[in-house]
N, C-alpha and C positions, 0 to 999 in steps of 0.2 A: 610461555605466555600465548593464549590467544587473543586475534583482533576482532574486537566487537565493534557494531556500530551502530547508536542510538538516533533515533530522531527526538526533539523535543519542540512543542506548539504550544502556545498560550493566547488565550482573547478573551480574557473578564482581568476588570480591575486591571491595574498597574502591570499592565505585562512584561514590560521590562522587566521590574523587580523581581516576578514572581520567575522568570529565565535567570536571572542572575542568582537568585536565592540556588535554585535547582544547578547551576555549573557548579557553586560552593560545595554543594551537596555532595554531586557526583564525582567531587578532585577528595573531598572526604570520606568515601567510600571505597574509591578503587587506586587513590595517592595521585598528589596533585600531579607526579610527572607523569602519568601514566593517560591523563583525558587531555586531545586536542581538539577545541572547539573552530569549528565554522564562524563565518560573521552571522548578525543576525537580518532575517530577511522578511520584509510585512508583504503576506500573499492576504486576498480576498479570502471567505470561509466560500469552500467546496459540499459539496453534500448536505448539509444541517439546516437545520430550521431557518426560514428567515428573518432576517433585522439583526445577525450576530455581526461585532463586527471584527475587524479586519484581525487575523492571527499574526502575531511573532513564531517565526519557523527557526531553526539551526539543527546542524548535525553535530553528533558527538564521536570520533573515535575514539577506543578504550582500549587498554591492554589490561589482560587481565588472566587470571589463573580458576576464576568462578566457573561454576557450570552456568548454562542459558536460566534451568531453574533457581539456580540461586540471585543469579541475573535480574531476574522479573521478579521476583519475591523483594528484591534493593529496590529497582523502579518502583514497584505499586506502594512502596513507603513512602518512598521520597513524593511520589503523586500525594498520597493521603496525608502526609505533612505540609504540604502546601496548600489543602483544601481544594484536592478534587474532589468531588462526590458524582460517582457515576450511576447516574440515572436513563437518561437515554441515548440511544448511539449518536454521535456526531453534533452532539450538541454544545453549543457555547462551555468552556473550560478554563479553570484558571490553569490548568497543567496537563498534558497530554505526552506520556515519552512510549515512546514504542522499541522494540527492539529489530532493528533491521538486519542485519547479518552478523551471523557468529563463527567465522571459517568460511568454512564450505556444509558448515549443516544443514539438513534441509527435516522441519520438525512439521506436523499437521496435526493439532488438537483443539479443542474448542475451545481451550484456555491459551494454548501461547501456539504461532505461527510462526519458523523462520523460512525461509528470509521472509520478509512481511510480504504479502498476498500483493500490496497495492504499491509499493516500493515502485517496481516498475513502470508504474504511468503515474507517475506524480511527481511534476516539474519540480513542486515547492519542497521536493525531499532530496529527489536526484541534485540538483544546483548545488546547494550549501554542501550535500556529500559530496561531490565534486572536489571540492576545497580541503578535505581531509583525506581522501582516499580512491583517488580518480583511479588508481588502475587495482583495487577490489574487484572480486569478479562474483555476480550473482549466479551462484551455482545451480538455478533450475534453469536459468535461460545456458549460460556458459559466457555471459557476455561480460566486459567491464561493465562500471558506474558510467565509465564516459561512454562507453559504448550506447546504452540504454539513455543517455542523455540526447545523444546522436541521433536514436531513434527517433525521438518524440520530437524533434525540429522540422520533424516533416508530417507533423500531425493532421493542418489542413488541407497535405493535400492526398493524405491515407483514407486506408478504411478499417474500421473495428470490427471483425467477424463474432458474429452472437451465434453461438451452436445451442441447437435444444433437440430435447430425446424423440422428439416426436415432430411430423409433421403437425398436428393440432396445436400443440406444444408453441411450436414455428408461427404457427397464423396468432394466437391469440398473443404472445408476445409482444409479436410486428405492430398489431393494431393498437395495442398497448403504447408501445412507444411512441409510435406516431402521433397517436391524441395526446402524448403528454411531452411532446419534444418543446423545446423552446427556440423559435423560429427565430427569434432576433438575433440569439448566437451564432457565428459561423464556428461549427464542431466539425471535426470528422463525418463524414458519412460511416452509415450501417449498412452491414449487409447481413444476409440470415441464412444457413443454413442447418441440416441435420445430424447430429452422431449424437447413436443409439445408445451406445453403451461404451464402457469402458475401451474393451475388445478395439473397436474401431479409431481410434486415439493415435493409433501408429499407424493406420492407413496413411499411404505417400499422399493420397489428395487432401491432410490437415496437413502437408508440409509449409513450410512459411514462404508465402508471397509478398511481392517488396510491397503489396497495398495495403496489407494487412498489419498494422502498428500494434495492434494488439487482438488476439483472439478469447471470448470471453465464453467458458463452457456454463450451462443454465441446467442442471440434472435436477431428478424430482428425489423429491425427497418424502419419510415420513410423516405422520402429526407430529410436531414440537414436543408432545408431550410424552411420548415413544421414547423417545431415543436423539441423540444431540446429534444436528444432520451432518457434521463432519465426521464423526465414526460411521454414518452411513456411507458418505460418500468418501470413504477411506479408499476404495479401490479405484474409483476419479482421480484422486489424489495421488496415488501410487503410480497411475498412469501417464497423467501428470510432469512427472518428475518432481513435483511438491515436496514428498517426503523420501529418504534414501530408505538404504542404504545402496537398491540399484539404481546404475546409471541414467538421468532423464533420458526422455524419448520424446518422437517427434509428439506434437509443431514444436518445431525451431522456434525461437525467439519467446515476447512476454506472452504469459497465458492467467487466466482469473478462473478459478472456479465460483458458482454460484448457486446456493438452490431456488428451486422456480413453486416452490409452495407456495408462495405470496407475491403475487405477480407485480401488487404495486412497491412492493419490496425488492424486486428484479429491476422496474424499469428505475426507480431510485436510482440503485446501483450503477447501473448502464451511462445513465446521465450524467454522475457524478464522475464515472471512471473518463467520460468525455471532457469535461468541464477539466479536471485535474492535467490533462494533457497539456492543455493551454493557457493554463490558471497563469495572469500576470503575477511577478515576482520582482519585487523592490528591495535591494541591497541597501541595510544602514551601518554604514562605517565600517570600519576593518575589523573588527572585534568587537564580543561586548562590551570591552573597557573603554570603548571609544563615544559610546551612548551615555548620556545624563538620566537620572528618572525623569 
């Protein structure tokens, strides 16, 4: 048997329901003794459009004998049976499950990512996984769940390292983010520097510094319509530790890849991976069987 671990999110309609329809689902698919659910948790939407509102979060672990692909092929059912219809990223959803760790795989495709890329700075994921699988270990950093939990308690008073390819790269970014930060939040501070290439990735001066809570790599990419920029930036990812089957390398601790074809699509990202750090997170009851609809 392997241990998988899902996340599951919902904010349209009766989100209760549409979580609890989706536990039935998932003890039906991989046998009731085999999924142990989290309590469920109402965080604020991170990232997406505004006026959505507030999400239902929980983790799921799984035992299981499926491959990852057969995995995600089960999810995106059980999504499209509950009435997802995925149309824009990050947008209001009645069902959202992702797959967060499967072992120690570590997978990079444009279709499915383990362990999940954002896993690591996202309070409203780490917490509830807490509760199922604290001493899992996410195999690109080496860290526990609690570990990577531990991280982020000291979010304001870190700093987020953004790497980009270029000095140009570097300036037009910064200026970017800054006209578009939202001052009324207290986030993490940024800080900006340069790595060129891949090559450079296991230089000792990206080793991890206790300020650095998370370092976010911004590499360029193709047109879209080229070639899908994670097969570009396959050797990022390799570098990384993203994807195995060799051992990660430095920086230590969590890392984001990103491409910077679309700048307001970078500083998006940037903002959101800030916001997720410290995204308030409200526990309801001990279980789902503890909630009424």
């Amino acid at each position: 048997m392997a241990t998988l671990l899902i996340s599951l999110g919902a904010n349209l309609g009766n989100s209760y329901d549409t979580m609890l329809a989706a536990s039935g689902m998932l003890r039906d698919a991989f046998g009731h003794e085999n999924v142990i659910l989290s309590r469920l948790y109402r965080t604020p939407p991170v990232g997406g459009p505004a006026g959505q509102s507030d999400f239902l979060n929980a983790v799921a672990k799984i035992d299981t004998q499926r491959t990852c692909w057969e995995i995600w092929e089960i999810l995106k059912r059980i999504e499209k049976d509950l009435g997802r219809q995925r149309q824009h990223r990050w947008e209001a959803r009645r069902l959202d499950i992702d797959i967060l760790l499967y072992e120690d795989l570590r997978v990079w495709t444009p279709h499915l990512k383990i362990p999940h890329p954002r896993m690591c700075m996202r309070s409203f994921v780490l917490v509830p996984a807490l509760e199922v699988a604290a001493d899992a270990v996410e195999p690109v950093t080496g860290w526990t769940l609690e570990g990577l939990r531990a991280n982020l308690l000291h979010a304001k008073e870190s700093t987020i390292a953004v790497f980009c390819s270029s000095l140009e790269a570097r300036l037009e970014l910064e200026r970017a983010v800054v006209a578009n930060a939202d001052r009324s939040q207290i986030f993490p501070s940024l800080r900006f520097d340069i790595c060129s290439s891949p090559d450079c990735v296991g230089d000792t001066r990206f080793a991890f510094e206790n300020r650095d809570i998370l370092k976010i790599f911004c590499v360029p990419t193709p047109e879209p319509e080229t070639i899908q920029w994670e097969d570009f930036a396959f050797s990022w990812a390799k570098a990384l530790g993203l994807v195995g089957p060799s051992p990660p390398v430095q920086p230590a601790g969590p890392r984001y890849l990103l491409p910077d074809n679309d700048i307001s699509w970078t500083v998006h990202e940037i903002e959101a991976s800030r916001r997720a750090l410290t995204c308030p997170i409200e526990p309801l009851g001990r279980s789902f069987g503890d909630l009424t609809p």
